[in-house]
C-alpha positions, 0 to 999 in steps of 0.5 A: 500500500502506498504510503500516503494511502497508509496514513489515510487507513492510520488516521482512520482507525485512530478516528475508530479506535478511541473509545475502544482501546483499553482491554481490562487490567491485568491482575495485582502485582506482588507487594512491595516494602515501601521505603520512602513515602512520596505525596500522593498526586492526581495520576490514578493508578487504575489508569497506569495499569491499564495502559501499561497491559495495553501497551505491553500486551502479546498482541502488540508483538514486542512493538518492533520498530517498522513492524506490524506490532510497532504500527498497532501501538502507534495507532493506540497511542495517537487514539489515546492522545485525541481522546485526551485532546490534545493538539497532533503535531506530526506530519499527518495528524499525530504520526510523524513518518521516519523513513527507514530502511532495512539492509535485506531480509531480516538486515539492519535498521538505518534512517533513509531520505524520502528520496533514497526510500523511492528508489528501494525495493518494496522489501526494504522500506519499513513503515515507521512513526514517531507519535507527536502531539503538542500542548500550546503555552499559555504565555506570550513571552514564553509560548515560544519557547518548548520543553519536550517530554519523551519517552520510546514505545517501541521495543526488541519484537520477537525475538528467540524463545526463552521458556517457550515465550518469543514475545519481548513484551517490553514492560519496563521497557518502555511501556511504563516511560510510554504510559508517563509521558500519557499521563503527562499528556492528560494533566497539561491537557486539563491545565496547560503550562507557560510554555510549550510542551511537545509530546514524543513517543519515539520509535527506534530507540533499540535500533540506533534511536532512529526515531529521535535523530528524525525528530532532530531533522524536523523538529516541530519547535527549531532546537534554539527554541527547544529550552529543555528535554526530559525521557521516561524511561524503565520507571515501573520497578522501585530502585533502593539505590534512589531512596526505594517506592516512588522515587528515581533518579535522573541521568546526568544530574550535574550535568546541567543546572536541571537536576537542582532546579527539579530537586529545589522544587521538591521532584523526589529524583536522586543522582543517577546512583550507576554512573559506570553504565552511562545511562545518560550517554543511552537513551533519547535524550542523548541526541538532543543533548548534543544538540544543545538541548540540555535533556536528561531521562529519570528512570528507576531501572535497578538493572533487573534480571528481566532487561531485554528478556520475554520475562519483562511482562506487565505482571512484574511490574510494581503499579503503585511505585510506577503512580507516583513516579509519574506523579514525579515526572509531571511535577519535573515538566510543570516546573521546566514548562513554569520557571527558569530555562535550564543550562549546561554546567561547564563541561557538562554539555556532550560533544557534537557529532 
């Protein structure tokens, strides 16, 4: 099917699917001590679940990037953020297309130009989106100026049995940042901030960020006006190395003045406790920090058992911690959306390349 006529059949079940995309929650996961209080918010935790086994869910196929199981989530969540009203700012409604390419059968993902994918055969082109959307500023200095909010919902798809199980459902993985960022989405649509947030749900974080180096090509705020980035990502497990239930930590902290700026504000995050695994050098935030942007992922990932597994399934997930968290990640964006711009620390910003 032509592209074009594609997106038309996309924007079509999005118009379908938005009162019919939510399958009954999933049963209670196993009780947690909880080590350190947190203030409870307004996100629900009934809500969280839900999406999460939506998202996570055998049916999705692993959300693959360029596969059928990738689209299918695409598809939820640009139905999930029209249910929610707030404003597409993709290329056709809230899909942004990422031209990729794949390097024959089963071969390697890379980023193409739209003229490189006419000429390929049909076989190498992989139908990919990023998903957009946009919540205006209400300030007439600030409007102008964006923080964008990000999490990838795409995953490793299927992959090799292990215990007879093929689907890499991606819970942690990045469901629960993807589901974060629509919580996001629902608070600022119920009472937008001074500047501009721009919501992006990346594809192709596993294979070499594709997604997010798209974005970077065609931003939909230019980067000089592009003030601050914030990822979600692998946030649905307590981390007793961040203080335990309800609270994370966030990539790069001194790096720029962010992480003060959150902590000041009373954000329950921490110092990224694993510096050796250069979690800031490996996620979306990496290629707008490059950029100039000073953009930084907060994340509780306790480096589990279940990273890349078919084992990282909903079930395993700890729903209460992961509210809260998100509680936290909407308190981060109110303050990056509301107050002072954050900068580099010197020595902090990463190279160019």
């Amino acid at each position: 099917m032509p592209l074009i006529r594609r997106l038309h059949a996309l924007n079509a079940v999005v118009l379908l699917s938005v009162s019919a995309c939510a399958p009954a929650a999933g049963p209670e996961p196993a009780p947690v001590q909880q080590q350190a209080p947190v203030r409870a918010g307004t996100v629900r935790e009934d809500d969280v679940r839900r999406a999460l086994y939506d998202l996570a869910a055998d049916s999705m196929e692993g959300r693959g990037t360029g596969t059928r199981g990738g689209m299918r989530a695409a598809v939820y969540l640009a139905a999930r953020l029209q249910a929610l009203g707030v404003q597409p700012a993709g290329d056709f409604g809230y899909f942004q297309t990422v031209p990729v390419a794949a390097d024959g059968p089963g071969g390697r993902l890379r980023l193409a130009t739209a003229d490189e994918l006419a000429r390929l055969r049909p076989e190498q082109v992989r139908q990919a989106f990023n998903v957009v959307a946009r919540v205006p500023g209400t300030d007439p200095s600030l409007g102008g100026e964006a923080v964008i909010v990000g999490a990838h919902y795409d995953h490793v798809g299927i992959g090799r049995a292990v215990d007879g199980d093929s689907i890499y459902n991606g819970a942690d993985d990045d469901a629960s940042g993807t589901v974060a960022v629509l919580e996001v989405a629902r608070a600022l649509a119920k009472a937008p901030p001074r500047r501009t947030v721009i919501l992006f749900f990346a594809t192709g974080e596993e294979v070499g960020m594709l997604g997010t180096r798209h974005y970077l090509r065609e931003p939909v705020v230019p980067l000089d006006s592009t003030v601050a980035g914030l990822f979600v990502e692998m946030i649905g497990r307590p981390d007793s190395l961040a203080g335990g239930h309800g609270r994370g930590w966030l990539t790069g902290f001194d790096r720029s003045t962010m992480g003060a700026l959150l902590s000041a504000a009373g954000v329950p995050i921490v110092v990224d406790p694993r510096p050796a695994q250069n979690f800031f050098e490996r996620s979306d935030n990496t290629p707008f920090a490059r950029m100039g942007v000073p953009a930084h992922v907060l994340s509780s990932f306790g480096i589990h058992r279940d990273y890349h597994q078919p084992s990282d399934e909903p079930e395993t997930l700890d729903y209460a911690h992961m509210t809260r968290v998100i509680d936290a990640a909407i308190h981060a964006v109110r303050t990056l959306a509301d107050g002072a711009r954050p900068q580099w620390n010197p020595g902090g910003r990463p190279a160019a390349r």
